[in-house]
C-alpha positions as CSV (number, residue, x, y, z in Angstrom):
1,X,-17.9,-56.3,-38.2
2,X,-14.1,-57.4,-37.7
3,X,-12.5,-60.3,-39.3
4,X,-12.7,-61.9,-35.7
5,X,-15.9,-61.7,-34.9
6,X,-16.9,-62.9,-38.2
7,X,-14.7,-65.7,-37.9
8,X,-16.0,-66.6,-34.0
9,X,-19.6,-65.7,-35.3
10,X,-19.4,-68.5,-38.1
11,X,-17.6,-70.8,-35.9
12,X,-20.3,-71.2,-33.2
13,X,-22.9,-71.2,-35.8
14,X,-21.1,-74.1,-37.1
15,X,-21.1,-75.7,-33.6
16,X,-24.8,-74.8,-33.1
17,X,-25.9,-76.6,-36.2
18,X,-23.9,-79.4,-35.0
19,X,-26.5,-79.7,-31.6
20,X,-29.5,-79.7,-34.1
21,X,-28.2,-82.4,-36.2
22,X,-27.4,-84.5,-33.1
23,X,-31.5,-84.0,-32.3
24,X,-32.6,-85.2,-35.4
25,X,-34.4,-88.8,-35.4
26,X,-32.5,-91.9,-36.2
27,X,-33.4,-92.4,-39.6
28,X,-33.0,-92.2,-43.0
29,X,-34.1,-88.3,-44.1
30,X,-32.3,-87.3,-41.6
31,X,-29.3,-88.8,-42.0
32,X,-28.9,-87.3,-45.9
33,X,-30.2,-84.1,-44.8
34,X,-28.3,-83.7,-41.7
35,X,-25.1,-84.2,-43.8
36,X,-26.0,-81.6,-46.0
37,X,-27.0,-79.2,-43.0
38,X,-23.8,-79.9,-41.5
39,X,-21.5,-79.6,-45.1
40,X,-22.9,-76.5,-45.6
41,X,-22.6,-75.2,-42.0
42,X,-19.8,-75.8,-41.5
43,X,-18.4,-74.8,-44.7
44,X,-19.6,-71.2,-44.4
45,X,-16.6,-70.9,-41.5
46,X,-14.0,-72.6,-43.0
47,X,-14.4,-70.5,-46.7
48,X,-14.3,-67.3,-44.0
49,X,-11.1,-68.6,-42.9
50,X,-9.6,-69.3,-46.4
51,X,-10.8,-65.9,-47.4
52,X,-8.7,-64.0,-44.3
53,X,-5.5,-66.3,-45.5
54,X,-6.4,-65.2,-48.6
55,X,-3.4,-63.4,-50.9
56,X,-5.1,-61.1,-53.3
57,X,-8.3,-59.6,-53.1
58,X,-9.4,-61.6,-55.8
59,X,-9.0,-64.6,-53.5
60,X,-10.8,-63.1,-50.8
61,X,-13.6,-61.9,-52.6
62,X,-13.9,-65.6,-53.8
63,X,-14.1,-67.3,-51.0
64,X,-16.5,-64.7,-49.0
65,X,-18.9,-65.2,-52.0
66,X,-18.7,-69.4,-51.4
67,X,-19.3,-68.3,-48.0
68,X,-22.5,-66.4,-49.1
69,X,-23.9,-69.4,-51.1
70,X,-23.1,-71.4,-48.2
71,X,-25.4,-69.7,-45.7
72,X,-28.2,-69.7,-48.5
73,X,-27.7,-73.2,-48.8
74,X,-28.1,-73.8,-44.8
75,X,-31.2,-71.5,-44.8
76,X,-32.6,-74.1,-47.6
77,X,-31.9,-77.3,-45.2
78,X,-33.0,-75.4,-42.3
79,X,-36.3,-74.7,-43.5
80,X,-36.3,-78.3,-45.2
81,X,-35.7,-79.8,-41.6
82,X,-38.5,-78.2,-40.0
83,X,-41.3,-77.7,-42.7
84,X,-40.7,-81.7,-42.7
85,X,-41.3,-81.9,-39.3
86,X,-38.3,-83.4,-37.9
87,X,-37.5,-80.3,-35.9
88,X,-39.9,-78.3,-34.1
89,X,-39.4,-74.2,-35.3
90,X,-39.5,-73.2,-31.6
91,X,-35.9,-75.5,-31.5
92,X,-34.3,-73.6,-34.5
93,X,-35.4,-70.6,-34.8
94,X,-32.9,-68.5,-33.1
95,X,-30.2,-70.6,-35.3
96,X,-32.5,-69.5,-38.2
97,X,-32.1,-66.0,-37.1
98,X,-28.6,-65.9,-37.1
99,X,-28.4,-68.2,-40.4
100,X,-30.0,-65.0,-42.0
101,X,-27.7,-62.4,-40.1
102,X,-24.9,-64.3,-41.4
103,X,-26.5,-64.1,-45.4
104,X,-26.5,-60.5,-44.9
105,X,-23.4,-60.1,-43.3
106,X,-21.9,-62.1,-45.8
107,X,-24.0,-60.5,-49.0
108,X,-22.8,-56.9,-47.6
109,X,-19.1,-57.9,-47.5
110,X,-19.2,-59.0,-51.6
111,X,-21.4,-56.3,-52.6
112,X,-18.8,-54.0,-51.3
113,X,-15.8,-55.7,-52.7
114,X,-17.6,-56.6,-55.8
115,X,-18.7,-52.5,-56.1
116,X,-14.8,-51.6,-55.3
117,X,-14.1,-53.8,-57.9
118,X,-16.0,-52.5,-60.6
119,X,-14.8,-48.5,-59.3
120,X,-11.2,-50.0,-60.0
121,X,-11.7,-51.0,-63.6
């Protein structure tokens, strides 16, 4: 996958989690846990971002790895939000989907750099 399709991918996940926070009921629980859904959304794009401006592979390798964590964090609110009931699966599960296609996409880009890494030492 290229840099911008990564980029675009994360983005519109972002935007998508967004929608399902907006759908959560006015109340307390939600309000915590649709700050954390959203933090960590939305943080996955912007540490994809930091790791294409990145200067050293060091850096990039860095900030694709937050971006890992990131996604497992989402998948853990995700799950939260509807095994609690306050979103139907059948709302989120395509998001849930591409929450995982994003941890993989993400877990193959470290273990590469990470196995380059070690080759270089």
């Amino acid at each position: 996958m290229n840099k911008e399709d990564l980029k675009k991918r994360s983005f519109e996940f972002a935007l998508r989690v967004i929608k399902l926070v907006q759908f959560l009921p006015a109340n307390q629980i939600s309000k915590i846990l649709g700050g954390q859904i959203l933090r960590s959304a939305t943080s996955i794009g912007a540490n994809i971002e930091e790791a294409y401006s990145g200067l050293t592979r060091k850096d990039f390798t860095h900030s694709m790895n937050i971006s890992r964590k990131e996604a497992n964090e989402t998948k853990y609110w995700l799950r939260l939000i509807v095994d609690s009931g306050l979103i139907k699966l059948e709302r989120c599960s395509e998001l849930l989907r591409e929450n995982e296609e994003l941890i993989k996409i993400l877990t193959s880009i470290v273990k590469t750099l990470q196995k380059g890494k070690n080759h270089s030492s």
